[in-house]
C-alpha positions as CSV (number, residue, x, y, z in Angstrom):
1,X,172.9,106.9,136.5
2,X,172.0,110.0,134.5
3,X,169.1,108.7,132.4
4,X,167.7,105.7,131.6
5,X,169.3,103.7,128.4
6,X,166.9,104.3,125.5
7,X,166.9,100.4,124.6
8,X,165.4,99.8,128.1
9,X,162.5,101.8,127.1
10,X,159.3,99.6,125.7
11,X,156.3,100.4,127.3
12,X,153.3,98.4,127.6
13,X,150.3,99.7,127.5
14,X,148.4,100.7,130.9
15,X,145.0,101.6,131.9
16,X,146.4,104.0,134.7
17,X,148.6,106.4,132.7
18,X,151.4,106.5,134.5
19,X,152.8,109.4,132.8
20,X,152.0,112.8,134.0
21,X,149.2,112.4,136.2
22,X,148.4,116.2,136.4
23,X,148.5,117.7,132.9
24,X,151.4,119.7,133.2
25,X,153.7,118.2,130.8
26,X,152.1,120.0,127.9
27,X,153.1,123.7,128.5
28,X,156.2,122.4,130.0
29,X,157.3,120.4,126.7
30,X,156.0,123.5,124.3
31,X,158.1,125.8,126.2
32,X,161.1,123.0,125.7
33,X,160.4,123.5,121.9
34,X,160.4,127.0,122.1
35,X,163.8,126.7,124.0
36,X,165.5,123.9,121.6
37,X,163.5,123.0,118.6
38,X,163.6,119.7,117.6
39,X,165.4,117.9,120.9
40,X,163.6,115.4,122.8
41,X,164.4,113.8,126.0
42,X,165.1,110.8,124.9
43,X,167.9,111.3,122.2
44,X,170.9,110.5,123.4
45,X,173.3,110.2,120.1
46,X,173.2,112.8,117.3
47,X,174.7,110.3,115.0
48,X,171.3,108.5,114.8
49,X,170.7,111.7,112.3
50,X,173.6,110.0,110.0
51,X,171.8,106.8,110.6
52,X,168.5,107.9,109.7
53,X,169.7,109.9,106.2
54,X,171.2,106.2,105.3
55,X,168.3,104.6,105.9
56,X,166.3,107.2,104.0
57,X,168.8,106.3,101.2
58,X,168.9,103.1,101.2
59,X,165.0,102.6,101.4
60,X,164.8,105.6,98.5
61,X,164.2,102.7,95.6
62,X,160.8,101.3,97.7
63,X,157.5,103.1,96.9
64,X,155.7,104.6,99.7
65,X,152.9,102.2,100.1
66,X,155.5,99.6,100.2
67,X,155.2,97.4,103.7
68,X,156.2,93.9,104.8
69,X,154.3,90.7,104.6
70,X,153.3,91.5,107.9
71,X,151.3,94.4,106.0
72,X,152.4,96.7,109.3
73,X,156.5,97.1,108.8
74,X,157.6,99.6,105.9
75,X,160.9,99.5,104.4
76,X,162.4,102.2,107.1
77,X,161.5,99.5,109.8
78,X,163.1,96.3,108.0
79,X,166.3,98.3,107.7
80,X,166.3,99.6,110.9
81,X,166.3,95.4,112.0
82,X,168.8,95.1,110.2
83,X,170.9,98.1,111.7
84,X,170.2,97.5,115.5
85,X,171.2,93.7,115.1
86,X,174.3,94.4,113.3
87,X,175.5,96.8,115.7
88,X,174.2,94.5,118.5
89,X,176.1,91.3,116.5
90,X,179.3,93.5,115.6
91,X,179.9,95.6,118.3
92,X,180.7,93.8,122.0
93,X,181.5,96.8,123.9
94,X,178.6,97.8,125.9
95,X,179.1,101.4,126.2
96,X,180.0,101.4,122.5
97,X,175.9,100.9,121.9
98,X,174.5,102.5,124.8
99,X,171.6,104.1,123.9
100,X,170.6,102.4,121.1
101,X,166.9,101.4,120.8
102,X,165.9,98.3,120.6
103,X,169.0,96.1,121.5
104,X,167.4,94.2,124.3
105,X,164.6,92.8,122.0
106,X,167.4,92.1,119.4
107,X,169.8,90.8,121.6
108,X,167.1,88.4,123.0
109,X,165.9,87.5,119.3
110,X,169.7,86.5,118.5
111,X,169.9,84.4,121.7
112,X,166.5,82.6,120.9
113,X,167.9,82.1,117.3
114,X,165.0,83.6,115.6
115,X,165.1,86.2,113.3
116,X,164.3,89.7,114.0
117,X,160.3,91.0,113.3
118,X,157.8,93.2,113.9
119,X,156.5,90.6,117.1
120,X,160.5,90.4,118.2
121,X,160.7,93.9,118.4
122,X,159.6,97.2,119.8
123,X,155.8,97.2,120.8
124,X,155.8,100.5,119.0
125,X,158.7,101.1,116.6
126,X,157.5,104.3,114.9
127,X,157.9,105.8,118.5
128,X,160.6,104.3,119.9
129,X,163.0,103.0,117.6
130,X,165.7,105.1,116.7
131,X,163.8,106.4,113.4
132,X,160.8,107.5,116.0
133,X,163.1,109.2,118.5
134,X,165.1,111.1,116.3
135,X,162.2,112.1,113.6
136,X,161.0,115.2,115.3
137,X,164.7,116.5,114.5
138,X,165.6,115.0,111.7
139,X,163.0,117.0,110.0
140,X,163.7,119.7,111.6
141,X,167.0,119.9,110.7
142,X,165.9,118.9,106.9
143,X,167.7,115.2,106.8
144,X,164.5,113.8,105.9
145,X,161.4,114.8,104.9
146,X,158.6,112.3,104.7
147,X,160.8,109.4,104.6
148,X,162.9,111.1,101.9
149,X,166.6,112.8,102.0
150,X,166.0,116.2,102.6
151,X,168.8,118.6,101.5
152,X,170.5,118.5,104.8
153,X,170.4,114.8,105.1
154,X,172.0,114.6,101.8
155,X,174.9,116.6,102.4
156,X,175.2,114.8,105.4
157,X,175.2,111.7,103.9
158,X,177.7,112.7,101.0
159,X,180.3,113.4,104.4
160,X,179.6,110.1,106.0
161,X,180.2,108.8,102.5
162,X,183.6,110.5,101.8
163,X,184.9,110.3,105.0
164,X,184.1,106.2,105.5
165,X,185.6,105.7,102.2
166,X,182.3,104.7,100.3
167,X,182.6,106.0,96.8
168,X,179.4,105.7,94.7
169,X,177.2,104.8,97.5
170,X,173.6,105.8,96.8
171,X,175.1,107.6,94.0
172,X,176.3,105.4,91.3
173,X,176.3,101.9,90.2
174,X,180.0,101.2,90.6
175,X,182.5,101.6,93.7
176,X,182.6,99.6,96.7
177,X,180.4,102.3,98.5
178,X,178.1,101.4,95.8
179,X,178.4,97.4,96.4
180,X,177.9,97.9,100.0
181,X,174.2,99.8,99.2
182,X,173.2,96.8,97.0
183,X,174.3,94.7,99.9
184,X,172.0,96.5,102.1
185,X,168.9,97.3,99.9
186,X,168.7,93.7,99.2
187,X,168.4,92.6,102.8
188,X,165.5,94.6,102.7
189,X,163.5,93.6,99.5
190,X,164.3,90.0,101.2
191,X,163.4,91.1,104.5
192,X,160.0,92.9,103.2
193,X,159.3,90.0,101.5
194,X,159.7,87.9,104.6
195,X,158.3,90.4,107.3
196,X,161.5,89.5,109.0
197,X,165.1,90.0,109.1
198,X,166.5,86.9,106.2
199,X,169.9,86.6,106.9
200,X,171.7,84.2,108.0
201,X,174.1,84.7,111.1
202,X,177.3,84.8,109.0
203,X,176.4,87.6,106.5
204,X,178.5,90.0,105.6
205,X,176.4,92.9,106.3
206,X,176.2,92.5,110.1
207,X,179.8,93.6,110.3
208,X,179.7,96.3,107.6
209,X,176.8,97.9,109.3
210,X,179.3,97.9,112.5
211,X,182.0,99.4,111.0
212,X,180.2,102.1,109.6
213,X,177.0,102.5,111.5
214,X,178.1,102.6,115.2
215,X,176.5,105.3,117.4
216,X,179.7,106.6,118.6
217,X,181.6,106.5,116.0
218,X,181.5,109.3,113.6
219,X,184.8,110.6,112.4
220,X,185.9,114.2,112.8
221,X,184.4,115.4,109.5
222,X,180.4,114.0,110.3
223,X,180.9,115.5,113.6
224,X,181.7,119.0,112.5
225,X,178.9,118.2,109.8
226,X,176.4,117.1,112.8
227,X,177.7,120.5,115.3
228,X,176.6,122.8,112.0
229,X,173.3,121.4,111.4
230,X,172.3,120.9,115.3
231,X,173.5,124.3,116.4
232,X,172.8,126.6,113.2
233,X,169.0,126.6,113.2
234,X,167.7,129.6,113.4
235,X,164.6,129.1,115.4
236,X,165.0,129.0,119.3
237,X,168.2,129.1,121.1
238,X,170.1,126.0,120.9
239,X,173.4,127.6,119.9
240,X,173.5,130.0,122.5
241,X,172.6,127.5,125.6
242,X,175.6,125.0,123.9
243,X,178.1,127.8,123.9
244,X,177.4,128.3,127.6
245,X,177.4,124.5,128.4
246,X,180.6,124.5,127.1
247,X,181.6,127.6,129.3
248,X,183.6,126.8,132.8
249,X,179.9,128.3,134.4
250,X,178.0,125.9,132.4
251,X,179.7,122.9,133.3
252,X,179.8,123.4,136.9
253,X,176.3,124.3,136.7
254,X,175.7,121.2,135.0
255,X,178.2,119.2,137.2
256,X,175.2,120.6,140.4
257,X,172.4,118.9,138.6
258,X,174.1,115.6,137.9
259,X,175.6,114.9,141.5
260,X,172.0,116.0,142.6
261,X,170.2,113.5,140.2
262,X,173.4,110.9,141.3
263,X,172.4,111.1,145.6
264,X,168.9,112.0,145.6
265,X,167.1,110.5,141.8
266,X,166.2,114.5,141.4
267,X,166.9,116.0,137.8
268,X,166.5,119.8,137.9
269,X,167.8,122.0,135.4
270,X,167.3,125.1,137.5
271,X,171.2,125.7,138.7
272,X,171.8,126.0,134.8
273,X,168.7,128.3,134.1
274,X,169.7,130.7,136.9
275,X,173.1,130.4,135.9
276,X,172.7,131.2,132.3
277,X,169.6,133.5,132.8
278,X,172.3,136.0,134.4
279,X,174.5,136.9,130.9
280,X,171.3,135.1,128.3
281,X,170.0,136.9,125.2
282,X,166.6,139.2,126.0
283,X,164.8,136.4,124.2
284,X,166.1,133.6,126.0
285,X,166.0,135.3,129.7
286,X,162.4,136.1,128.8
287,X,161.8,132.1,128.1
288,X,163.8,131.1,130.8
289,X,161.8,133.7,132.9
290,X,158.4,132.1,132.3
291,X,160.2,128.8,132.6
292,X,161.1,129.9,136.3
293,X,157.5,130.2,137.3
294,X,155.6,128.0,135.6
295,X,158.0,125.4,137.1
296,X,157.3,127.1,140.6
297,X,153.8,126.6,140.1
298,X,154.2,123.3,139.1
299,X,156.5,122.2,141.6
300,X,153.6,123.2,144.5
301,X,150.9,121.4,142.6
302,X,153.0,117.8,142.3
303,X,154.0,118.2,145.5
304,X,150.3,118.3,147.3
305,X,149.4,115.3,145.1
306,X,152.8,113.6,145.3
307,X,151.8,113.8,149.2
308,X,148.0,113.0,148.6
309,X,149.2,110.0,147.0
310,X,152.2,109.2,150.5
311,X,149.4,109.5,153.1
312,X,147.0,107.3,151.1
313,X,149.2,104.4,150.4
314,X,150.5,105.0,154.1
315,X,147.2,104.5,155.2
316,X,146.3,101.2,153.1
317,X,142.7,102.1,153.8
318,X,140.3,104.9,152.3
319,X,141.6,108.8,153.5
320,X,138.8,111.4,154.3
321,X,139.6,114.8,153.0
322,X,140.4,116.3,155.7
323,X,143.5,114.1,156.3
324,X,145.0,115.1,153.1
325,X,144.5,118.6,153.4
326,X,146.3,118.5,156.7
327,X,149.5,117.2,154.6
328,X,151.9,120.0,155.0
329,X,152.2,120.6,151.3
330,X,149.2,120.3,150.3
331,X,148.3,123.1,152.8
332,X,151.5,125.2,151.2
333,X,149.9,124.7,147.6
334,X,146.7,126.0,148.9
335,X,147.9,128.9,150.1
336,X,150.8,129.9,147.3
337,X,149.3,128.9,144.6
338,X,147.1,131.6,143.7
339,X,150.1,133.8,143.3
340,X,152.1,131.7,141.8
341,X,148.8,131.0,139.1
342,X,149.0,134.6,138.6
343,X,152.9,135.0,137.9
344,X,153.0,131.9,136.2
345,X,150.3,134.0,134.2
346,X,151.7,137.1,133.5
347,X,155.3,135.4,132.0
348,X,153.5,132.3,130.2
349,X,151.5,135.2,128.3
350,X,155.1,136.7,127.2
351,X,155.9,133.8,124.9
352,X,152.1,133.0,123.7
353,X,151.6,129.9,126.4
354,X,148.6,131.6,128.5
355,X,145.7,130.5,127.0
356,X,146.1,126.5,127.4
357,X,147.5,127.3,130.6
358,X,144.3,129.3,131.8
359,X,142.1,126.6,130.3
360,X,144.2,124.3,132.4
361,X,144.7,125.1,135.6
362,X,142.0,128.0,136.4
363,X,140.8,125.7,138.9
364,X,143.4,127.0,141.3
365,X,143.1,130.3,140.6
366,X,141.4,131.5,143.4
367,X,142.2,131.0,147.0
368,X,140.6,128.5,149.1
369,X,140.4,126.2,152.1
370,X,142.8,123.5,151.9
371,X,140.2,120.5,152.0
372,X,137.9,122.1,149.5
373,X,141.5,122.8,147.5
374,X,142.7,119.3,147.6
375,X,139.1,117.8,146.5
376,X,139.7,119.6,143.2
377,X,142.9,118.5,143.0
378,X,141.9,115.1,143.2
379,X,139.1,115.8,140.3
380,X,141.5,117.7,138.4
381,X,143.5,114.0,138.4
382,X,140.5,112.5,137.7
383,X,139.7,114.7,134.2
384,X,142.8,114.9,132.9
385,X,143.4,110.7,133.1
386,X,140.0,110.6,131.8
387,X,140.8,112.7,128.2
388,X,144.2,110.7,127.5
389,X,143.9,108.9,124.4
390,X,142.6,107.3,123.1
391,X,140.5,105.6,125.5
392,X,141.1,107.5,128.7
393,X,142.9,106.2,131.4
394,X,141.9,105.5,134.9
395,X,142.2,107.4,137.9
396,X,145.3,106.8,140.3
397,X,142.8,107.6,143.0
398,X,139.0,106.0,143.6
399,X,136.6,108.5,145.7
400,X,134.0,107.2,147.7
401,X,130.2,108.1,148.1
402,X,131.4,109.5,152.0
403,X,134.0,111.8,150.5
404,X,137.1,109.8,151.3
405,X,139.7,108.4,148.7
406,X,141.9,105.3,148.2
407,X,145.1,105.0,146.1
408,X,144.4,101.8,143.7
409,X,148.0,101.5,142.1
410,X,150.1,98.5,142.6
411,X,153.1,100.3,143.2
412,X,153.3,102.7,146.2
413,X,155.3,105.7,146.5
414,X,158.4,105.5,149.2
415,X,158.1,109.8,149.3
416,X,155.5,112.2,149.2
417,X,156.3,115.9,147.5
418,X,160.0,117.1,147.6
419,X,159.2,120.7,149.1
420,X,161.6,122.7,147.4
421,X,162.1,124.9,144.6
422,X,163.5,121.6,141.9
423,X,161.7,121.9,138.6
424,X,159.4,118.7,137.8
425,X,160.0,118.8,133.7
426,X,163.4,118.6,132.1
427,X,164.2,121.1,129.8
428,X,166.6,119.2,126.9
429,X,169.6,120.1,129.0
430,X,171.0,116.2,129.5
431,X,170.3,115.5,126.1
432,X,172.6,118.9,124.8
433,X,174.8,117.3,127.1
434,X,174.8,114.1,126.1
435,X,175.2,115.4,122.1
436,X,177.7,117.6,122.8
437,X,179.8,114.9,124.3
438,X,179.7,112.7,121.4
439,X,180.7,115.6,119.4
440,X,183.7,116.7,121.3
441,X,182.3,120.0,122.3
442,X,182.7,119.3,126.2
């Protein structure tokens, strides 16, 4: 499997952190922007953009400080209910809805027979329901702007419109496009008014929102529409790494990553940096360039904790020091990674990234002996679980008064560090992928 389904996605809320254990995500993800604005990981299908300037339509009539009787949903939210259950009621091919958020907690909601509500849905909608993954580029790309159309969104919206056969929707007061927005505005005054989806199983709407709404289904016109607006900003270099995805190099290149991910659960992105970095723009070599070493640096640092982290819940019982600095990578990061600090340096400092990174990782800066090197390590784990918000998060690993450490988590790891040159972030590249494919492009 390629990447997770998005509507598997609904994380509860943990005192460990699980997520990036090390800090590095940060400079990795602003580099990511500076690459592809507006992408995220998680988006899978660009017509959630055509989605999101109907919703911002439809919900145009509510005032802003309009919410729910459950005082937490606004209009956006009740409508987005009623999307992901009509799609999940109307459409019964699976891979026809892959990727939509939310369709577990819906589908479960229709099977219980209750109706859809803030406490049947997402624990946190704004982030990851299909409004919160896609917002970031949805405003970028001008479809909406503070929960209004943006100028984008409504041209994009006047194509969906034409090409669905919806005359005056949004637009006048007459036409069956226009009957069909009544239809769906009302669901939401009733739905506001309820803090929960009020519709009955037989409605009308569920099946309208299928025909029209479906995540793979835009027609040729909202597709060309959708290319223009993803691949014509200006900012970054989004064009320029699609055209080469598209290329015979770029597919093969990308074919490497995914048979890799496929036999050994390892997503790096570096066979199609390498490959593109040989004929890429001066601007998009030097990103790809700083890319290249802060992902080497990276790489040695998980990779002496992700062993830290082996021989400790190997052990089952408290590790001195000096055991984990005898872990082969751990003794590798100790020794390369002054070097690679510095050349992760010199090319962060190219596209304006030095200055969190220094504040960062300065730690490892300087060379050192391997069990004063992986004591810091450990401490640097400690700090940066402690500033997550907006609580802090606890440590992965407890320390002793003697020196020695124990792993605390539930789950234990079945590897330690991968020892090779694989980047740990993703750089947007299954996602392009992913887009490009619903758009015909590859």
């Amino acid at each position: 499997m390629l990447m997770p389904f998005l509507s598997a996605w609904d994380p509860a809320a943990n005192t460990e952190g699980t997520i990036d254990p090390l800090g590095l995500y940060l400079i990795a993800d602003a580099l990511g922007v500076k690459m592809i604005p507006g992408v995220r990981e998680r988006m899978r299908h660009p017509r959630f953009l055509t989605l999101t300037a109907v919703s911002a339509a439809v919900c145009s009539e509510f005032d802003e400080e309009t919410v729910a009787k459950d005082q937490v949903s606004p209009p956006w939210q009740v409508f987005e209910w009623h999307v992901v259950e009509g799609l999940v009621r109307g459409i019964k091919d699976d891979e026809r809805i892959s990727g939509v958020p939310g369709r577990d907690k819906v589908g479960r909601a229709i099977e219980d027979k209750v109706p859809v509500s803030a406490r049947r849905y997402l624990k946190s909608p704004a982030v990851f329901g299909f409004h919160g993954v896609y917002r970031l580029l949805s405003r970028t790309l001008d479809v909406e702007v503070d929960g209004r159309l943006g100028e984008l969104g409504y041209r994009l919206l006047g194509v969906w419109r034409d090409e669905q056969d919806l005359p005056g929707f949004y637009e006048s007061r007459s036409g069956k496009g226009s009957d069909l927005f009544r239809l769906w505005r009302d669901a939401v005054n009733h739905g506001l008014k309820a803090g929960a989806v009020d519709r009955s199983p037989s409605w009308q709407g569920w099946q309208r929102i299928a025909d029209h709404l479906g995540p793979h289904d835009a027609g040729p016109k909202e597709r060309r529409e959708l290319v223009g607006l993803i691949v014509g900003l200006e900012k970054g270099f989004t064009r320029e790494i699609v055209d080469f995805l598209r290329s015979p190099g770029g597919k093969e290149a990308y074919k490497e990553i995914r048979q890799r991910n496929e036999s050994e659960h390892v997503w790096s992105e570096r066979p199609f940096h390498e490959a593109i970095g040989r004929e890429a723009s001066v601007g998009l070599k030097e990103l790809l360039q700083a890319v290249d070493a802060y992902e080497r640096f990276a790489r040695l640092l998980q990779d002496a904790f992700d062993d830290c982290l082996f021989i400790m819940s190997s052990q089952k019982s408290r590790s001195p020091a000096a055991a984990l600095a005898e872990s082969k990578l751990v003794r590798k990061a100790a020794a390369e990674i002054p070097e690679a600090f510095g050349n992760a340096a010199d090319l962060l400092s190219s596209v304006g990234e030095f200055p969190r990174f220094l504040q960062a990782f300065q730690f490892v800066a300087e060379k050192q002996p391997a069990i004063d090197w992986v004591q810091r390590l450990l401490e640097h784990h400690r700090k940066v679980q402690s500033a997550k918000p907006p609580n802090g998060k606890l440590s992965w690993v407890e320390r002793f008064d003697d020196g020695s450490y124990y792993y605390r988590l539930g789950d234990h790891p079945d590897r330690g560090g991968l020892g090779d040159d694989s980047y740990v972030h993703m750089y947007r590249l299954g996602t392009l992928w992913s887009f490009s494919s619903d758009l015909g492009l590859v």
